[in-house]
matplotlib code that plots the C-alpha trace (Angstrom):
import matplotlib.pyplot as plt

x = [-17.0, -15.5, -17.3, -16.1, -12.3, -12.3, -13.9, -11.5, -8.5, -10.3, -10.7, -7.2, -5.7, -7.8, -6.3, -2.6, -3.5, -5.0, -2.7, 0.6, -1.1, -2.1, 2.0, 3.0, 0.8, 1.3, 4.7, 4.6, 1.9, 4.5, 7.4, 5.9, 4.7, 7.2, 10.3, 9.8, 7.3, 4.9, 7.2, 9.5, 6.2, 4.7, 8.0, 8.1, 4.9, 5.6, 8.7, 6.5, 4.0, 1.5, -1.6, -2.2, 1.3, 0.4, -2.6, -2.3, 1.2, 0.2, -3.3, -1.9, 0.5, -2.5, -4.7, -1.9, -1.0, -4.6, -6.0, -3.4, -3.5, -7.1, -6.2, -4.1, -6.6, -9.6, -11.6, -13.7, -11.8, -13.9, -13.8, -10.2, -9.4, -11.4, -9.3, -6.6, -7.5, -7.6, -4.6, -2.8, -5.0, -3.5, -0.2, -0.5, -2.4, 0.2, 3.5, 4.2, 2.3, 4.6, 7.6, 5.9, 5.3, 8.9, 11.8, 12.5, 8.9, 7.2, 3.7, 3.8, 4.2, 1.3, -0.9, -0.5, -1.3, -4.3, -5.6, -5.2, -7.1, -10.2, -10.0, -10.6, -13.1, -15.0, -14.3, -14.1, -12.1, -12.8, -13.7, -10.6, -11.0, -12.7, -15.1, -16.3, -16.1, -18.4, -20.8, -21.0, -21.8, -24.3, -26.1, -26.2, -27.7, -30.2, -31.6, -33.0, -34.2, -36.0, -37.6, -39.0, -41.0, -42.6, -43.4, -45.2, -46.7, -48.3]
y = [-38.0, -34.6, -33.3, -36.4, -36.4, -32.3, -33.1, -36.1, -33.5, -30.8, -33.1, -34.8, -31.0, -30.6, -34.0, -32.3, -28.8, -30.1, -32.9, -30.3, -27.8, -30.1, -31.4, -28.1, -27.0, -30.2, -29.9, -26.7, -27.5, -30.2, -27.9, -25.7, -28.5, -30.8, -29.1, -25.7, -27.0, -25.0, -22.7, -21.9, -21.3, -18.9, -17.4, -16.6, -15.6, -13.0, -11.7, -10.8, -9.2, -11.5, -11.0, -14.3, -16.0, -18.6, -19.2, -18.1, -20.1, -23.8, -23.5, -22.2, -25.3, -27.2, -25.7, -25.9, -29.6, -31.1, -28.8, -30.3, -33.4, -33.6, -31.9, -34.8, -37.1, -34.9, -35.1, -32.1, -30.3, -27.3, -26.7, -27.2, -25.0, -22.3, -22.8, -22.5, -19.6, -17.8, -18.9, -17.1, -13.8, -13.5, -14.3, -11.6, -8.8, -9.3, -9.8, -10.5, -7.3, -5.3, -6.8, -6.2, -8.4, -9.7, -10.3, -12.3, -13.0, -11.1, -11.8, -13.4, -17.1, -17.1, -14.8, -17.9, -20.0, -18.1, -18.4, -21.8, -22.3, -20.0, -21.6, -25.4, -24.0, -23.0, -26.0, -28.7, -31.4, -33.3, -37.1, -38.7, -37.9, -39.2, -36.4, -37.6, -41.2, -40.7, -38.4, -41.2, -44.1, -41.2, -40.8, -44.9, -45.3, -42.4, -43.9, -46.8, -45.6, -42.6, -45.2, -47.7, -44.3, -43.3, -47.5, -47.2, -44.0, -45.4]
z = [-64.3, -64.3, -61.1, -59.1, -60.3, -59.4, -55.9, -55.1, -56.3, -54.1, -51.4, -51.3, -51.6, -48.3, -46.7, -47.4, -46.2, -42.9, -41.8, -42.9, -41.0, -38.0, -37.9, -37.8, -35.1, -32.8, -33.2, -32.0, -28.8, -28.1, -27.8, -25.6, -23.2, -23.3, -24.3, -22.7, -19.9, -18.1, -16.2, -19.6, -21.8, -18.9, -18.8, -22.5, -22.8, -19.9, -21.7, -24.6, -22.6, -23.2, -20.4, -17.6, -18.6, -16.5, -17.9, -22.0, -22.2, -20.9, -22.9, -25.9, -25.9, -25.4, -28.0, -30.4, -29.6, -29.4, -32.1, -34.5, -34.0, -34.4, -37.6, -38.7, -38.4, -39.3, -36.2, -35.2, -37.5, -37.6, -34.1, -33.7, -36.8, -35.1, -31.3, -33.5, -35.6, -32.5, -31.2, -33.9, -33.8, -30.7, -31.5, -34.3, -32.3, -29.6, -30.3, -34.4, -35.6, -34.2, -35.8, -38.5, -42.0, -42.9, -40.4, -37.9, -35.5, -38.2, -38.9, -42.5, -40.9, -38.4, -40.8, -43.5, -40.7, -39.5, -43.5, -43.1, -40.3, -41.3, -44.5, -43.0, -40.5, -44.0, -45.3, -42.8, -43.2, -46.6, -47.5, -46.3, -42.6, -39.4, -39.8, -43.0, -41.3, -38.9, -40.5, -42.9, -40.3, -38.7, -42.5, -42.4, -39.3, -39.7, -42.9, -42.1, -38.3, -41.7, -43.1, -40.4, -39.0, -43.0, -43.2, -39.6, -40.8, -43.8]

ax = plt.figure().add_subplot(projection="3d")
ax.plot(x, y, z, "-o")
ax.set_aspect("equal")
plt.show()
């Protein structure tokens, strides 16, 4: 009883840790397709020296947006924490670093949300997600296909 009440808490602590982190990073994809557009999010990225503007700006938007929404939901959630974990390494090696740790664009903010990431790409998403979903349907599936080959075999 004990285990099972510490995994639900464990995996419900995952659910709010992913889906705050996935808002936060959608949010933040959207902005800089939609709100800044291609052009403005090239631009920035150029004024903080940031190498192929053209190309870093637009996919980091993209990264950020898709990544976190599949965050939200909990699909591929490895994989995207991983896009998304190096999305902010480069955020940090290149411009937040040398602000340095507190201040305004200083690298506390995405260095918590580089933890985050890593942390989930440990983890993986946790029982309430599609993730969990599907591996479950997959595990169904796969166990009776399991048997019907051993009842052949014998």
């Amino acid at each position: 009883m004990i285990a099972s009440n510490t995994t639900t808490r464990a995996d419900i602590g995952l659910t709010i840790l992913r889906v705050a982190a996935g808002a936060t990073f959608a949010a933040h994809g959207a902005q800089k397709l939609f709100v800044y557009g291609f052009a403005g999010v090239t631009g920035a990225f150029q004024g903080m020296g940031i190498p192929f503007p053209g190309v870093t700006g637009p996919l980091t938007g993209v990264v950020e947006l898709l990544g976190g929404l599949a965050l939200v939901v909990g699909l591929l959630t490895r994989l995207a924490s991983f896009g998304l974990a190096v999305t902010m390494l480069g955020a940090i090696a290149l411009v937040h670093l040398a602000v340095g740790f507190f201040g305004p664009n200083g690298a506390e903010y995405p260095l918590t949300l580089l933890a985050v990431t890593v942390a989930l790409a440990f983890t993986g998403a946790g029982r309430f997600s599609l993730d969990a979903l599907i591996a479950s349907r997959r595990q169904a599936t796969v166990a009776p296909a399991s048997a019907r080959r051993l009842e052949r075999a014998a």
